[in-house]
N, CA, C and O atoms as CSV, one atom per row, in Angstrom:
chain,resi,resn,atom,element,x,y,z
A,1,UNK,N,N,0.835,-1.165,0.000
A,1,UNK,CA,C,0.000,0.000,0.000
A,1,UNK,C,C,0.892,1.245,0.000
A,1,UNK,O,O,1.913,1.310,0.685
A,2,UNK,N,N,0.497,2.152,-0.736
A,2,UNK,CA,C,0.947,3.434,-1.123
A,2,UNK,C,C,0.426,4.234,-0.275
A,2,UNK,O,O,-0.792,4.353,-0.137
A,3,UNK,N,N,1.674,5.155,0.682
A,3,UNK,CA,C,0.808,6.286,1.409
A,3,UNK,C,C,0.751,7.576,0.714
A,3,UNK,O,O,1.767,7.914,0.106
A,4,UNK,N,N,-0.247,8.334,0.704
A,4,UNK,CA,C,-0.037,9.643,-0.120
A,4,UNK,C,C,0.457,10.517,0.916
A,4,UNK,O,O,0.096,10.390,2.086
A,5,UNK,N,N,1.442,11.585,0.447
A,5,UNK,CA,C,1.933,12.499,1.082
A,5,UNK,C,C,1.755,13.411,0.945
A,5,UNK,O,O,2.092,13.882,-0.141
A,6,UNK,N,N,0.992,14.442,2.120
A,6,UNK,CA,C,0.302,15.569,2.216
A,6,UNK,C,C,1.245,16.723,2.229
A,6,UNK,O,O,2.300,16.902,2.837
A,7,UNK,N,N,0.616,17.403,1.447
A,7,UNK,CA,C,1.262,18.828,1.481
A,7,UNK,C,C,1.142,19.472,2.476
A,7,UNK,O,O,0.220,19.300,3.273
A,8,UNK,N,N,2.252,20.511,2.634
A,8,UNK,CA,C,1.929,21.331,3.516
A,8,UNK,C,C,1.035,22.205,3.382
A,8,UNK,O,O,0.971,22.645,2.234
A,9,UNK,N,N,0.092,22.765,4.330
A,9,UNK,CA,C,-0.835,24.081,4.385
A,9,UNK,C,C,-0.318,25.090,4.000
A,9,UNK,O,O,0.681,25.618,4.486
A,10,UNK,N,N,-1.135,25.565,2.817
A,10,UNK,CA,C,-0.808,27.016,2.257
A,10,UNK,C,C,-0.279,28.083,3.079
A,10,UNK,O,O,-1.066,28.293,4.001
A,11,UNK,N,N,0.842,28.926,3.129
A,11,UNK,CA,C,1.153,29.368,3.588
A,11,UNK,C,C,1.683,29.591,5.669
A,11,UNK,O,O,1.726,30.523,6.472
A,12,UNK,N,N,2.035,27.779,5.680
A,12,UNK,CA,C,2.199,27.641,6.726
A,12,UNK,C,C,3.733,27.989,7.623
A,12,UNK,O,O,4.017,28.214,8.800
A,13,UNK,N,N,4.565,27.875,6.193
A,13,UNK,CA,C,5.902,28.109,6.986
A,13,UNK,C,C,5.905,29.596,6.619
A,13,UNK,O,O,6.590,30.111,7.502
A,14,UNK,N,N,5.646,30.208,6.082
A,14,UNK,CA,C,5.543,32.099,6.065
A,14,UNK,C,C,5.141,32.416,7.101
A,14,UNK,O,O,5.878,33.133,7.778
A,15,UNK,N,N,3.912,32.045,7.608
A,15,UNK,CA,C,3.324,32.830,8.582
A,15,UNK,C,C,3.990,32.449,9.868
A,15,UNK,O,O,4.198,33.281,10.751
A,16,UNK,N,N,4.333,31.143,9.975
A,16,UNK,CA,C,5.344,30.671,11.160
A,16,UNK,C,C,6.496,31.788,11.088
A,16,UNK,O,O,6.653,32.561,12.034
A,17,UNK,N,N,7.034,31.828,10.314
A,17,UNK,CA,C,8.629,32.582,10.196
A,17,UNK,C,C,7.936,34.333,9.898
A,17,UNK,O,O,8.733,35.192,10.274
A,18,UNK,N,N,7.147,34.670,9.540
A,18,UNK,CA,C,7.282,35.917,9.704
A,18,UNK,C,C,6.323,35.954,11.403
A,18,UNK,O,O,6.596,36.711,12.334
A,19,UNK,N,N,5.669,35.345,11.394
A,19,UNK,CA,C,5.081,35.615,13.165
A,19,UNK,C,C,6.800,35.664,14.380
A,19,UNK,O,O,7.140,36.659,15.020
A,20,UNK,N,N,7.276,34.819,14.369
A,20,UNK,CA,C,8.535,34.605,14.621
A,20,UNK,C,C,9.514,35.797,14.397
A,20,UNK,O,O,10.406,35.765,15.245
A,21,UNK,N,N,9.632,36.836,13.530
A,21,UNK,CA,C,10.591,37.682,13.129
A,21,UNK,C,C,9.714,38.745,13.831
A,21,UNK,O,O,10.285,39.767,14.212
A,22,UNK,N,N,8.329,38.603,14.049
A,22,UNK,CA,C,7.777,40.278,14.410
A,22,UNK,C,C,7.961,40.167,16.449
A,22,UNK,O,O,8.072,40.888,17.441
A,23,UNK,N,N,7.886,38.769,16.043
A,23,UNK,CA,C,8.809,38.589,18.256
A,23,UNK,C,C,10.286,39.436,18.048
A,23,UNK,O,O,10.611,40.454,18.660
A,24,UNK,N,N,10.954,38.831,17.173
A,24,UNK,CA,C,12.531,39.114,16.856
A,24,UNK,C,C,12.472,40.775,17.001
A,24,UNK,O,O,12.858,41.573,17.855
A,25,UNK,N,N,11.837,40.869,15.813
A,25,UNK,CA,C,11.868,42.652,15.745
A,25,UNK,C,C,11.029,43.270,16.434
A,25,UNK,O,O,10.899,44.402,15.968
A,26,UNK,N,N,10.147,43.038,17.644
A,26,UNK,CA,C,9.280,43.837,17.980
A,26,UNK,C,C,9.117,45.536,18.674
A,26,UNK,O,O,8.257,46.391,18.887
A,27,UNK,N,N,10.781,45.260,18.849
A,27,UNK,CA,C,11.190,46.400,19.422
A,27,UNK,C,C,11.113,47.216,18.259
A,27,UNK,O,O,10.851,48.393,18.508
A,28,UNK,N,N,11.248,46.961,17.207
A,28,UNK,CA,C,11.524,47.848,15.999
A,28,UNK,C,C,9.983,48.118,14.967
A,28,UNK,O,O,9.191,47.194,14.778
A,29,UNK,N,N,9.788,49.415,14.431
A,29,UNK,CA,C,8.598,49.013,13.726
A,29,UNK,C,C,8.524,47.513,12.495
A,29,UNK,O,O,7.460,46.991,12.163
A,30,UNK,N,N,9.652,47.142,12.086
A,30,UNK,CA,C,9.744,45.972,11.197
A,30,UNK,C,C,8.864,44.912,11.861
A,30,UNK,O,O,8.353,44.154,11.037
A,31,UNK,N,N,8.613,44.709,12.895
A,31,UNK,CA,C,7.934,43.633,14.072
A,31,UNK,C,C,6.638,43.746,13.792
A,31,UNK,O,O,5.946,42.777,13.479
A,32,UNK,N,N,6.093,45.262,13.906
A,32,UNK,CA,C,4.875,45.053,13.437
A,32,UNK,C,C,4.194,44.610,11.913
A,32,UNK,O,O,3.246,43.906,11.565
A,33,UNK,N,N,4.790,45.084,11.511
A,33,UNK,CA,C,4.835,44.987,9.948
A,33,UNK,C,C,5.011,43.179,9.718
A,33,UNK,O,O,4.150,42.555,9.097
A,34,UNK,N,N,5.873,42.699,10.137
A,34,UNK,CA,C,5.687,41.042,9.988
A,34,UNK,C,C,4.894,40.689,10.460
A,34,UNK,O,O,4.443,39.703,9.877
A,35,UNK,N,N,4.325,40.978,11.388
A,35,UNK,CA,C,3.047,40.941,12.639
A,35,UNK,C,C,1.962,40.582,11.989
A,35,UNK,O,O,1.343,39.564,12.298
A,36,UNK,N,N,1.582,41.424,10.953
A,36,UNK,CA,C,0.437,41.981,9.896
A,36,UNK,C,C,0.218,40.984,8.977
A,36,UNK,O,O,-0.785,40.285,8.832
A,37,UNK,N,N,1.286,40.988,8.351
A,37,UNK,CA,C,1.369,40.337,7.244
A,37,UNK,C,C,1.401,38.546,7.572
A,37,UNK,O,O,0.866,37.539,7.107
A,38,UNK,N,N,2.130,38.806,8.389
A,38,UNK,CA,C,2.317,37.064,9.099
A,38,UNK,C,C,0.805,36.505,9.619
A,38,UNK,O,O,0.643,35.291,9.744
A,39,UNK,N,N,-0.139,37.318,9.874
A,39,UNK,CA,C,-1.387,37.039,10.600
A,39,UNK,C,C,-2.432,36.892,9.245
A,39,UNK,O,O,-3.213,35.956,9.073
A,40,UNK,N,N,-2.275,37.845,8.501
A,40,UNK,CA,C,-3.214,38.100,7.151
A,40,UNK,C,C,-2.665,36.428,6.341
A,40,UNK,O,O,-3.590,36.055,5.620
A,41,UNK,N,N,-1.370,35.333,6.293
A,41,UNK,CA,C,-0.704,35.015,5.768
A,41,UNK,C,C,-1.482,33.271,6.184
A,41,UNK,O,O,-1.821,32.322,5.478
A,42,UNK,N,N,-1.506,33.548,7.746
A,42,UNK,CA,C,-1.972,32.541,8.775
A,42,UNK,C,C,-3.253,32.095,8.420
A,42,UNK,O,O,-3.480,30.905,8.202
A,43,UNK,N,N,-4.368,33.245,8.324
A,43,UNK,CA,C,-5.823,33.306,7.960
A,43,UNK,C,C,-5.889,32.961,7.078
A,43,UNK,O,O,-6.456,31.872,6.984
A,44,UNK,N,N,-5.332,33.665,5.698
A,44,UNK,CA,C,-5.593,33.161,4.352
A,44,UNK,C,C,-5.519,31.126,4.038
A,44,UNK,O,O,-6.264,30.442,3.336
A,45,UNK,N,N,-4.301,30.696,4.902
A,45,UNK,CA,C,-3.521,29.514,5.117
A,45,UNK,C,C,-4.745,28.519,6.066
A,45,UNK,O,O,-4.939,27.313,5.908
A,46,UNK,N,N,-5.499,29.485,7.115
A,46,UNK,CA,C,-6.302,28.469,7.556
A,46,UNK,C,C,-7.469,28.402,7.058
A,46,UNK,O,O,-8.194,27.407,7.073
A,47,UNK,N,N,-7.788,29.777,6.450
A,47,UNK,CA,C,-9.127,29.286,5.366
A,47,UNK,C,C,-9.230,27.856,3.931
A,47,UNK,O,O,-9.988,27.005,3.467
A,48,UNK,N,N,-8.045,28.368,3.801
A,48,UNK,CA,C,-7.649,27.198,2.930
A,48,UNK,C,C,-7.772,25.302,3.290
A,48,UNK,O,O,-8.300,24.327,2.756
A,49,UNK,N,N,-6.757,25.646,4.760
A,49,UNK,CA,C,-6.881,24.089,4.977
A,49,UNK,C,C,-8.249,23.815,5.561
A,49,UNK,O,O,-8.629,22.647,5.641
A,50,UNK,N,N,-9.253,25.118,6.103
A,50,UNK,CA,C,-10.248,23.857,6.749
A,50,UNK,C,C,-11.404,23.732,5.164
A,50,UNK,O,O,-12.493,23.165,5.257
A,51,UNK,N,N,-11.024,24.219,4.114
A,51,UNK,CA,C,-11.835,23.522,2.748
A,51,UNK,C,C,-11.763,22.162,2.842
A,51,UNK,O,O,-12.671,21.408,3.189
A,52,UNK,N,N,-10.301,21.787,2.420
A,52,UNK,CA,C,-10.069,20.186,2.833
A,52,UNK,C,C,-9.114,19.785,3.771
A,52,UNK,O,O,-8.003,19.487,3.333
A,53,UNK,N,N,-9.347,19.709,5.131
A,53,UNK,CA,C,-8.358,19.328,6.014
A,53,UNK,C,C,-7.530,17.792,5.433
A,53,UNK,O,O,-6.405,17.849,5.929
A,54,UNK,N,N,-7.626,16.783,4.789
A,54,UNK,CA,C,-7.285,15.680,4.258
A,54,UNK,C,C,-6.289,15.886,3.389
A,54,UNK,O,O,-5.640,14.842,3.318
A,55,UNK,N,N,-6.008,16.411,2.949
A,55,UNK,CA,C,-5.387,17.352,1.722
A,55,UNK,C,C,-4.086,17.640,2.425
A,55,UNK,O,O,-2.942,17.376,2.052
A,56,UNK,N,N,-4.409,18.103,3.274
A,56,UNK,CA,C,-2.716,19.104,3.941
A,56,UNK,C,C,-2.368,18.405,5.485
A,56,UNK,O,O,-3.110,17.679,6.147
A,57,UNK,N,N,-0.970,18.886,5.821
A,57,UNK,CA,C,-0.760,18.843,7.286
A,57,UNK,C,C,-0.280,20.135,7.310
A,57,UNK,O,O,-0.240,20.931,6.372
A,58,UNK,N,N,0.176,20.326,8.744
A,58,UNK,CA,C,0.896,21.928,9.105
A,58,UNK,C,C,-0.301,22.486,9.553
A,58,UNK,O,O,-0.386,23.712,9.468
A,59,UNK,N,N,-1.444,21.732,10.108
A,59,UNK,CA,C,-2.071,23.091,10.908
A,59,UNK,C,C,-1.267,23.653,11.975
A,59,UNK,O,O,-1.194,24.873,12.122
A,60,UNK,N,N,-0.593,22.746,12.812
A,60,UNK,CA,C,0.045,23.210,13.821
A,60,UNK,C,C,0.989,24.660,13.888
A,60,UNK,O,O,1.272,25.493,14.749
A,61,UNK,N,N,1.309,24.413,12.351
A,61,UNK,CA,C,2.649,25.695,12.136
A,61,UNK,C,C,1.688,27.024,11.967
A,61,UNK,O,O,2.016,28.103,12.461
A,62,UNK,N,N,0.659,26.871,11.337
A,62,UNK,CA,C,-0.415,28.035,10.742
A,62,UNK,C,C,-0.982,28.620,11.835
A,62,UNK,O,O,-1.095,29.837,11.979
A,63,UNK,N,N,-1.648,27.083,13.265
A,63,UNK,CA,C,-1.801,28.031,14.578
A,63,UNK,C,C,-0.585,28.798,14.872
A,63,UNK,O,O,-0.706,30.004,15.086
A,64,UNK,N,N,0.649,28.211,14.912
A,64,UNK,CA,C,1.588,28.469,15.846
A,64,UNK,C,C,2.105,29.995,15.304
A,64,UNK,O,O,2.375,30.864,16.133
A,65,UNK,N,N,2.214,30.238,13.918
A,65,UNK,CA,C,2.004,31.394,13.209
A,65,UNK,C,C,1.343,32.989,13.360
A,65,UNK,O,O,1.751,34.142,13.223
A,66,UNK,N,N,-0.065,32.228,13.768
A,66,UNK,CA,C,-0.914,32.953,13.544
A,66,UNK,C,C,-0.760,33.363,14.990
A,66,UNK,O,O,-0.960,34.577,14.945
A,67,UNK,N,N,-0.554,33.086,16.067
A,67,UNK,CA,C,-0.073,33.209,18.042
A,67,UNK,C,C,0.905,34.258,17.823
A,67,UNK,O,O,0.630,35.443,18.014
A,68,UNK,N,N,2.219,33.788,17.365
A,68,UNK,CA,C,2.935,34.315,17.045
A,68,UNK,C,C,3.152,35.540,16.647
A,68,UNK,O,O,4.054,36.268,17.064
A,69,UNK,N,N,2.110,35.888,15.602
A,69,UNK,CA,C,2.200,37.145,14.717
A,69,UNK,C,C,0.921,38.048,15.611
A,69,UNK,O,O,0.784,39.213,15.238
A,70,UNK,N,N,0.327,37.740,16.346
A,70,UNK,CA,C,-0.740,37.937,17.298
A,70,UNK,C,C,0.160,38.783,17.901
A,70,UNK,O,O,0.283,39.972,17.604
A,71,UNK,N,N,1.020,37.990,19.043
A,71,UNK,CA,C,1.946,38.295,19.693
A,71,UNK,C,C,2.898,39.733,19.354
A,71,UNK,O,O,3.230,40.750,19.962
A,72,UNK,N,N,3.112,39.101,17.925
A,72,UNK,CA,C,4.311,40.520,17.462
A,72,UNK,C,C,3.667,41.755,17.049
A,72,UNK,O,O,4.377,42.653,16.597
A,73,UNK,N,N,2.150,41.945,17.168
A,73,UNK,CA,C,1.328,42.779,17.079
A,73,UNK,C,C,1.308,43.405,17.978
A,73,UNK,O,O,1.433,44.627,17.904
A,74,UNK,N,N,1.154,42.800,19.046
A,74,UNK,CA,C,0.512,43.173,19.827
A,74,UNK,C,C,1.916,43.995,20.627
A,74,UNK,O,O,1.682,45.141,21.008
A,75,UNK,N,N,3.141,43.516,20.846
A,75,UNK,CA,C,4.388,43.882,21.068
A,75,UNK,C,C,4.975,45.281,20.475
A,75,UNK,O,O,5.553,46.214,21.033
A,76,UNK,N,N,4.538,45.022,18.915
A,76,UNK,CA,C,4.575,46.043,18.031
A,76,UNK,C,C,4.281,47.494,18.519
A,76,UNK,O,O,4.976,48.446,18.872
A,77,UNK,N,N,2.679,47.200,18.357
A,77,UNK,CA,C,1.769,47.860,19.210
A,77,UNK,C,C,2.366,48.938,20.472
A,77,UNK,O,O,2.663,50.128,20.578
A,78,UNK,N,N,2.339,48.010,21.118
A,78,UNK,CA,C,2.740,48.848,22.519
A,78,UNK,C,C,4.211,49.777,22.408
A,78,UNK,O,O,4.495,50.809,23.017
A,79,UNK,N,N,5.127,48.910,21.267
A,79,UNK,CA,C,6.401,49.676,21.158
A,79,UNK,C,C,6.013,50.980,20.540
A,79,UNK,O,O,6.670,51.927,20.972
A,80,UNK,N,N,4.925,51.332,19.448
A,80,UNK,CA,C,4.857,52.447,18.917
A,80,UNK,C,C,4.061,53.161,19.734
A,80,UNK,O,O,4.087,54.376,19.533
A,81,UNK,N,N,3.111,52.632,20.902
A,81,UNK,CA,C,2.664,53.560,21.843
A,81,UNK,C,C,3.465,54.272,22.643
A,81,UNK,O,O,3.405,55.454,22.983
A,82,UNK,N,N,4.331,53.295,22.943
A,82,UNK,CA,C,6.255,53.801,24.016
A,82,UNK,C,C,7.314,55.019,23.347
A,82,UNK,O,O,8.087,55.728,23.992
A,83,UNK,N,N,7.121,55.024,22.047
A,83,UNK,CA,C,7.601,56.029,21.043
A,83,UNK,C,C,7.121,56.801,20.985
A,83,UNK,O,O,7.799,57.827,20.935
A,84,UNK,N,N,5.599,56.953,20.945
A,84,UNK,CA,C,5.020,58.176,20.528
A,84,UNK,C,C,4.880,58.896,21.702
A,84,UNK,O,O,4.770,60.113,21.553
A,85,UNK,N,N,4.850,58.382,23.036
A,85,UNK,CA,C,4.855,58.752,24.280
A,85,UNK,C,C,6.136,59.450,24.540
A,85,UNK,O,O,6.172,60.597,24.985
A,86,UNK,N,N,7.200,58.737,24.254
A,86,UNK,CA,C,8.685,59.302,24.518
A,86,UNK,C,C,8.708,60.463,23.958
A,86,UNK,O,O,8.942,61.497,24.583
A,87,UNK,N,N,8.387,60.390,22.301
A,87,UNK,CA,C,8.660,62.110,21.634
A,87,UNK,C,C,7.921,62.707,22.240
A,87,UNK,O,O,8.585,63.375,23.032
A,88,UNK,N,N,6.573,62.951,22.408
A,88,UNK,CA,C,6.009,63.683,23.467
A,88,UNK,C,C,6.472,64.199,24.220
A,88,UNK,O,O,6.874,65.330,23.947
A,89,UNK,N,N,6.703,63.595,25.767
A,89,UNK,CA,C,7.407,64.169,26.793
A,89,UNK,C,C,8.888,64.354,26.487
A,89,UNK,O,O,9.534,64.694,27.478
A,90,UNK,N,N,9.484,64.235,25.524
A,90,UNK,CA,C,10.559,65.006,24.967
A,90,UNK,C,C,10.448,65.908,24.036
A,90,UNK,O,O,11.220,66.830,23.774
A,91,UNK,N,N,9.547,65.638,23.584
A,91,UNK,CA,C,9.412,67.494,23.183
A,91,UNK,C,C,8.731,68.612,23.545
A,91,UNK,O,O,8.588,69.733,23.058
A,92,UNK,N,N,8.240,67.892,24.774
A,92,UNK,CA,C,7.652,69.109,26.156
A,92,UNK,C,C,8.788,69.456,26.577
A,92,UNK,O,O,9.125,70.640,26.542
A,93,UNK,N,N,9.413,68.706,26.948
A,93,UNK,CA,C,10.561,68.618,27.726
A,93,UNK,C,C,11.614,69.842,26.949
A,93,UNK,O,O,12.434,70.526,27.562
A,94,UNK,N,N,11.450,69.879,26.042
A,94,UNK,CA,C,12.677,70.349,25.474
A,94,UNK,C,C,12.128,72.139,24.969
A,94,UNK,O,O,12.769,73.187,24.884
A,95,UNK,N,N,10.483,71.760,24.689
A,95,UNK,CA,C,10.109,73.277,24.809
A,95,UNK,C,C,10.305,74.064,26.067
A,95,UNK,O,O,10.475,75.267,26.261
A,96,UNK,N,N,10.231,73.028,26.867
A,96,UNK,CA,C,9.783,73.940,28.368
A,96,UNK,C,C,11.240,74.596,28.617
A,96,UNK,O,O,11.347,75.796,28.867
A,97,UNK,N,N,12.254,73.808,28.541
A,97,UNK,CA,C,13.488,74.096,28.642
A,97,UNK,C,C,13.994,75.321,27.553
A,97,UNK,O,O,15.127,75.783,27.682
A,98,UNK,N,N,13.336,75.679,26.773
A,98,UNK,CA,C,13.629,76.355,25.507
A,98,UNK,C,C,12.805,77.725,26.279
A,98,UNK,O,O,13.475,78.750,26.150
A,99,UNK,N,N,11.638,77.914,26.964
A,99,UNK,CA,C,10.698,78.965,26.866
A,99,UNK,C,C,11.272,79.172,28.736
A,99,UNK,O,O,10.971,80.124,29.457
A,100,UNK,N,N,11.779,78.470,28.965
A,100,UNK,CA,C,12.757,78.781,30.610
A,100,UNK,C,C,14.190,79.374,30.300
A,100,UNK,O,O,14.562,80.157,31.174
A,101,UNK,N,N,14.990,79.203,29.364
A,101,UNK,CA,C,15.995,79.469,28.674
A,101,UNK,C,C,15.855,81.418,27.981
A,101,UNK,O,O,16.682,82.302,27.760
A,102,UNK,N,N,14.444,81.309,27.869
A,102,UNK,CA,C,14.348,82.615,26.891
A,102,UNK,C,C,14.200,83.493,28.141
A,102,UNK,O,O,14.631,84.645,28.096
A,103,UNK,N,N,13.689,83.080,29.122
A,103,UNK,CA,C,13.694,84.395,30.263
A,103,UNK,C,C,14.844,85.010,30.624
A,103,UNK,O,O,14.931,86.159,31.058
A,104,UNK,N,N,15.673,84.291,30.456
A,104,UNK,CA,C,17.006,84.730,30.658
A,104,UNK,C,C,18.154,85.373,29.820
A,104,UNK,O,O,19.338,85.528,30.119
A,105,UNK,N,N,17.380,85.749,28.533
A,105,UNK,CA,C,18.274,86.515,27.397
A,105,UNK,C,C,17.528,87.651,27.550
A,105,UNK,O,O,17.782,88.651,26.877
């Protein structure tokens, strides 16, 4: 008897490896950006396999993907909230110091 050998799920090792790179980079905006794409990559990949689950293996990588890129979102996320917060109070910071500076010329 002949076993047939299943393909992998559409887009299962992308979304694994870019979910994975937006952990890597999350500190950086690149994190989110894999984040995105790695999640949009995951979905497309699990719409696919539950047409014919028989057909493919790799759900595991497509969940593990799709967590993943969840994750680097969400990491993402908060890093560009931490940025936009920082310039903020640094550029209060730096007016106030600028309009305290002018009293004195």
């Amino acid at each position: 008897m002949t076993e047939i050998q299943k393909q992998n799920a559409p887009y299962a090792v992308a979304a694994l490896v870019l979910g994975i790179c937006s952990l890597l980079f999350g500190c950086f905006f690149v994190g989110l950006v894999c984040g995105i794409v790695g999640l949009v990559l995951a979905n497309k990949g699990l719409a696919t396999y539950q047409t014919d689950p028989a057909l493919y293996s790799g759900y595991g990588m497509l969940k593990a993907g799709k967590i993943t890129s969840i994750l680097g979102i969400i990491f993402g996320a908060i890093y560009v909230f931490y940025y936009i917060i920082a310039v903020a109070i640094l550029g209060a910071a730096g007016f106030a110091w600028l309009d305290w500076m002018s009293m004195f010329s």
